[in-house]
N, C-alpha and C positions, 0 to 999 in steps of 0.2 A: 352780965350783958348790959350795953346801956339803954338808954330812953327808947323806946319804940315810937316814932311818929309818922303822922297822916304820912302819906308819901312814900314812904319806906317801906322798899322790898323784903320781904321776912319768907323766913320756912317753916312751913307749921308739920311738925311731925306726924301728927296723928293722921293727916291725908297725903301727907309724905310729897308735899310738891307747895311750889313760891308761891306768894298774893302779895298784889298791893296794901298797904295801911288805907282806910278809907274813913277810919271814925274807931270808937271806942264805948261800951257800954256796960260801964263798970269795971269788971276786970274782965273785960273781954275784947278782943282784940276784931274789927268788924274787916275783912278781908275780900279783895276781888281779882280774880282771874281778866284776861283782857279778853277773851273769851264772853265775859260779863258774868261768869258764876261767881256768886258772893259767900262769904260762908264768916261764922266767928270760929278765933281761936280764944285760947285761954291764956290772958298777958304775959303767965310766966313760961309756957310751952313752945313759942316762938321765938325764932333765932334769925339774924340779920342772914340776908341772902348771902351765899357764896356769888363769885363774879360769874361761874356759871352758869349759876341761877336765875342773874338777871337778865343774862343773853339768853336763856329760855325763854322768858318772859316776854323780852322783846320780839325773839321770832317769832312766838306764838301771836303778838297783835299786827307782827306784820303778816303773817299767812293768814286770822282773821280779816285784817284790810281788804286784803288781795283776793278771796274769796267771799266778801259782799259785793267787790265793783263790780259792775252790772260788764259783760262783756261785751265786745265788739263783736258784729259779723263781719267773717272775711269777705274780701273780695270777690268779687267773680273773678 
């Protein structure tokens, strides 16, 4: 596999679903959901997203977007 870096979408098997890169703490890989759940992997247990993985990823912070904005009231 190559370099893992900040930024870079990975698949940590042992929770079996994608994170961002967000840092590193030894050999540990520091991971965040868009969601905002953080968690470590283990540097050599993670593997580069599939492309579909990264369009989970995305959806997932666009349905968290869309379910923080505060909603409109309808009209009368």
């Amino acid at each position: 596999m190559g370099a893992v870096t900040i930024g870079m979408a990975v698949y940590d098997p042992a929770l079996q679903m994608p994170g961002r890169v967000t840092g590193f703490a030894g050999e540990l890989v520091c991971l965040e959901r868009p969601t905002g759940l953080t968690w470590n992997a283990r540097r050599g247990s993670v593997r580069p997203a599939t492309a579909w993985e990264e369009r989970q990823l995305k959806a997932l912070a666009r349905l968290h977007r869309q379910k923080r904005l505060p909603r409109s009231s309808p009209s009368p």
